[in-house]
N, C-alpha and C positions, 0 to 999 in steps of 0.2 A: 363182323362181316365186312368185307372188303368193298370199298367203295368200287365199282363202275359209272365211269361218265352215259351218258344218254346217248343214243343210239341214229342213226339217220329213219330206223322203220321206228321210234318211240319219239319222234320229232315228227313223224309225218301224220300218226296217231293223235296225238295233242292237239295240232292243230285243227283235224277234224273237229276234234272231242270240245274244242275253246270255239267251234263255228256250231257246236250245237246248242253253245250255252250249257254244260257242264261246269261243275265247278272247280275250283282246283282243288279239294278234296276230293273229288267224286272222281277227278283225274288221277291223282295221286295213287286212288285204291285200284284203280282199272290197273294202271301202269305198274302196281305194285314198287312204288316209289313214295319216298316220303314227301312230304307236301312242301319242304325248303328245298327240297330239290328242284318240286314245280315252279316254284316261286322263283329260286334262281334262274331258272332257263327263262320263263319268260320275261323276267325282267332283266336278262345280259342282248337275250335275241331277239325282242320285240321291235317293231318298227315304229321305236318314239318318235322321229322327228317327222312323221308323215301320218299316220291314222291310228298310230298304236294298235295295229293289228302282228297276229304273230302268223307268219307264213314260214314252214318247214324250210323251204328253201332256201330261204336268206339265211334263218337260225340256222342252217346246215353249214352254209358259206362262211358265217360269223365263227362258228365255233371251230373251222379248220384253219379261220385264218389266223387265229388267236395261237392254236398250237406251232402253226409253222412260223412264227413271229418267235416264240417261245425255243424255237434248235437255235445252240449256239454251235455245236462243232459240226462239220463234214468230215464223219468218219468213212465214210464208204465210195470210193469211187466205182467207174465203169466196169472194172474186171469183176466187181462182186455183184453184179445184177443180170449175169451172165442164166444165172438159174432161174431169176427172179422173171427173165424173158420169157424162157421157156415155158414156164405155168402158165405164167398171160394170158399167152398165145393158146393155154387149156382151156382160157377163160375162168378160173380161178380167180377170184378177188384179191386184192393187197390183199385184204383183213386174212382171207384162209392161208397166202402165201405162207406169210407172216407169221400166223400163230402155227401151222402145221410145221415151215422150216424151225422152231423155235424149241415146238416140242421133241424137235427132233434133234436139236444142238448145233444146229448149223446154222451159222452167223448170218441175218438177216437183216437190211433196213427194217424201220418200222412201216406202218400201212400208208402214213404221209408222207414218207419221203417214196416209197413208190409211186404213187401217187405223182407228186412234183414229177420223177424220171416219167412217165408217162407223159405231164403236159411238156417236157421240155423236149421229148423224141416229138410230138405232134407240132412245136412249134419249127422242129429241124427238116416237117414232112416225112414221118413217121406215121408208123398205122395202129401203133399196141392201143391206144385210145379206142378203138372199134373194138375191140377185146373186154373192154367192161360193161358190166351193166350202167347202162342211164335211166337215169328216171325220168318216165314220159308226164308230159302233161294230163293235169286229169280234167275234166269238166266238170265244172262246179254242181252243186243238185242243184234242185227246185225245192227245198224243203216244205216249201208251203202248198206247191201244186199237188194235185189229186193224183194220185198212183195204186194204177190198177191191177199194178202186178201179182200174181201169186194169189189173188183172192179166188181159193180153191178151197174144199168143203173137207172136212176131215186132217186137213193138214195141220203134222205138228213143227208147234213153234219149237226154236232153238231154247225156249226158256223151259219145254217139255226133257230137254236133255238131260241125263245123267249127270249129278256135279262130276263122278270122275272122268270126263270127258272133256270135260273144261280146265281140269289138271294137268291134264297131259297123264296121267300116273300110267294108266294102262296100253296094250297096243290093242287097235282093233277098229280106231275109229278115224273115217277118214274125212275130206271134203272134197269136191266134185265142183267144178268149174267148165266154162266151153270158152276157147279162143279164138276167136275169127281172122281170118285170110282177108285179101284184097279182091274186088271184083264180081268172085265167083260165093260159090254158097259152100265151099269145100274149107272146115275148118278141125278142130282138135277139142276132145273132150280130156282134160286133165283130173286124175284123183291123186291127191298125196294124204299120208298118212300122219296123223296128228304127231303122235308120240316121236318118231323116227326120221319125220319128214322124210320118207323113201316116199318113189314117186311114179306111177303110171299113165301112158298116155295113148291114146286112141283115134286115129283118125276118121274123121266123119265126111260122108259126101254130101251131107245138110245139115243141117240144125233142125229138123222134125225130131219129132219124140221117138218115132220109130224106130230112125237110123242110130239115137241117142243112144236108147234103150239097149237097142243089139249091141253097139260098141261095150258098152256099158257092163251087161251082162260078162261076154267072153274077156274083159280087165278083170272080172271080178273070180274069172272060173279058174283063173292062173294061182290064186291061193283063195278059196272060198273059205275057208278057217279063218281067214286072217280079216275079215270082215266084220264088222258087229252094229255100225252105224254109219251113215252118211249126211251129212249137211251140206245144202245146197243154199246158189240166191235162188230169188222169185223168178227166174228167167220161164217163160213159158216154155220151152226146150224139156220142163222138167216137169210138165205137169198131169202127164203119165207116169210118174214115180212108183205107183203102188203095182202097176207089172214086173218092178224090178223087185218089189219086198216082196211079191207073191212066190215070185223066181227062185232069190236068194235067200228070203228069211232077212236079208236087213234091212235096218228101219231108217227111213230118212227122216233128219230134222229140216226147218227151214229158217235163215237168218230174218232177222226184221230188214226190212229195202231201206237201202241207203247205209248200213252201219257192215262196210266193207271189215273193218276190226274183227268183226265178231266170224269171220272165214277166213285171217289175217295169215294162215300156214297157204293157202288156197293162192291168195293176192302176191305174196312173195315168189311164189312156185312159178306164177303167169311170167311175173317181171322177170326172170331168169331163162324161163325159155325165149321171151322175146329176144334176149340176147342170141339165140341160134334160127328163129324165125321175127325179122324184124317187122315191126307195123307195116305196114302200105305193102308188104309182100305176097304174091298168090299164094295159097297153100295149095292149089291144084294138081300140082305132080309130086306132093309129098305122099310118100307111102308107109305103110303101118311098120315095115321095116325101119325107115329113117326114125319115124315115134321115138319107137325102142331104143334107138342108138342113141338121140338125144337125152330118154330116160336114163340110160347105162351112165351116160357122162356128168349127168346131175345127180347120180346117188352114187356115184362114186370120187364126188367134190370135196372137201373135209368143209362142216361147219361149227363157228367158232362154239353155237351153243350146247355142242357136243364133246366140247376139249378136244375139238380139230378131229375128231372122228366120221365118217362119213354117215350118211346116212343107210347104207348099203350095208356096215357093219351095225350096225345100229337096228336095223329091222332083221337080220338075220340072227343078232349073236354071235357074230364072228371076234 
C-alpha cells in the first residue's frame, strides 16, 4: 500500500481527538492510520519547548515548512503558472490544481510551490490569496459544562446508524448543517452527500424549524430517490426532524455534541463555501438562485479523494 503523508483535515482531527483524551491507538483506528504514523506526527509537530501540547496549526506550519526546506531546484518559472492563475481565481485548491492538471499531463508545480507563488504575489499586493480557503478560528468547548442541546425524546443517535453509512460504500446518505450570516437572522441550510460529496444548498430567512423544514423538504424533492438518511448536530433548528421523516420517508440520525468528526463531510462543506460567503458577511440579499450557483461551482471542483474527479461526476455517473 502506498504510503500518504497526513492531511491538514487528519491534523486538525488528532488534535481534537488528543483534547479529548483519546489514545493514540484509539486515534490511530479512527484515522485509519497506523499508530507510528501517530506517533510520528506527534512527536515531529508537538509543541515541546512550551507545554507539549499538539495544535493542528503549528503541526501544519511545521510540516510544510520541512517540505519547502526539502526543494532544491526551480524548475518552473512565471510563464508556467499562467493556468495555475486562472483555476485560482475558480477557487480551486493547489492540491485539486495540481492533481487534476497532473492527471491530465500537463506539467504542473506541485501544491507547495503554488502555494509559495500565492504568498509571494500577496507580498508584491496581489489578491490570489483571497482565493483560497483559510481556516478560521474555532472556539474551544466547554467539555465539562452541562449541555442541553438536542435532549429530545425518540431521537436517534449516530451510533443507531447503519455501519454502511459510515463506509461511505453506498450513495443515499447525507448530512445537514445551517450557516449563519451577519446581523440579520437570514442564513443557509447545507446538505452534502456522504459517498460523492455532491452538495445542496438552501436559503433560509431564519433558523426556525419551520422555515428549516420547508427549505429542507423542497432540496430533498429535487432527487427524492437519492435520499436514504440524514445526520444532523443537536442545533435546535432541528428539532422538528420527524416532519421531515414523515414527509420524506428519511430517517435522521443525530452526532453526539461536540464531536464535529463524526459530520466531518458536513464541516469541510461549511469551510468551502465560506470561501464564497465569508464570516462577518450579511446573507440578506442572497438568493436561492445565488445557493445553486455556489452549489454548481463546488460539485463541479475535482477532489483529490476522487482521483481528481468531481463530485458532480461522482453522484451522477458520468
Amino acid at each position: 500500500m502506498k504510503y500518504q503523508q497526513i492531511t491538514s483535515e487528519e491534523r486538525y482531527t488528532l488534535s481534537l481527538l488528543r483534547l479529548q483524551g483519546y489514545t493514540v491507538a484509539r486515534i490511530a483506528e479512527i484515522l485509519d492510520r497506523h499508530r507510528s504514523t501517530i506517533y510520528r506526527e506527534l512527536s515531529r509537530n508537538s509543541c515541546h519547548r512550551t507545554d507539549g501540547a499538539y495544535r493542528h496549526s503549528k503541526a501544519d506550519s511545521r510540516a510544510r515548512g520541512r517540505r519547502r526546506r526539502s526543494r532544491r531546484n526551480n524548475r518552473y518559472e512565471n510563464h508556467h503558472f499562467k493556468l495555475v492563475h486562472r483555476l485560482l481565481r475558480k477557487k480551486w485548491s493547489p492540491e485539486q490544481i495540481r492533481g487534476t492538471l497532473k492527471a491530465r499531463g500537463v506539467p504542473c508545480p506541485s501544491h507547495e510551490m503554488i502555494y509559495q507563488y500565492v504568498w509571494r504575489d500577496k507580498a508584491h499586493g496581489g489578491n490570489l490569496w483571497k482565493h483560497l480557503r483559510c481556516a478560521q478560528k474555532r472556539r474551544r468547548k466547554r467539555y465539562r459544562s452541562y449541555d442541553s442541546r438536542g435532549r429530545m425524546e425518540f431521537k436517534r443517535h449516530i451510533s443507531e446508524r447503519p455501519a454502511s453509512v459510515e463506509s461511505r460504500r453506498y450513495k443515499g446518505h447525507w448530512e445537514i448543517d445551517t450557516v449563519m450570516g451577519k446581523t440579520t437572522k437570514d442564513c443557509i441550510v447545507t446538505l452534502v452527500e456522504r459517498k460523492t460529496g455532491f452538495c445542496m444548498i438552501g436559503k433560509l430567512r431564519d433558523r426556525t424549524t419551520k422555515t428549516l423544514n420547508k427549505r429542507t423538504l423542497k432540496l430533498i424533492a429535487r432527487d427524492p430517490k437519492a435520499f436514504k438518511t440524514i445526520t444532523a448536530d443537536n442545533g435546535t433548528e432541528f428539532h422538528q426532524y420527524m416532519d421531515i421523516e414523515n414527509e420524506s420517508k428519511v430517517k435522521f440520525y443525530f452526532a453526539t455534541p461536540h464531536h464535529s468528526w463524526e459530520r466531518g463531510s458536513n464541516e469541510n462543506l461549511n469551510g468551502l463555501i465560506r470561501q464564497y460567503l465569508p464570516k462577518g458577511q450579511t446573507m440578506m440579499g442572497l438568493t436561492q438562485q445565488q445557493c445553486d450557483e455556489i452549489a454548481r461551482k463546488l460539485n463541479t471542483r475535482p477532489r483529490k479523494r476522487f482521483g481528481f474527479r468531481t463530485p458532480e461526476k461522482m453522484y451522477y455517473g458520468k
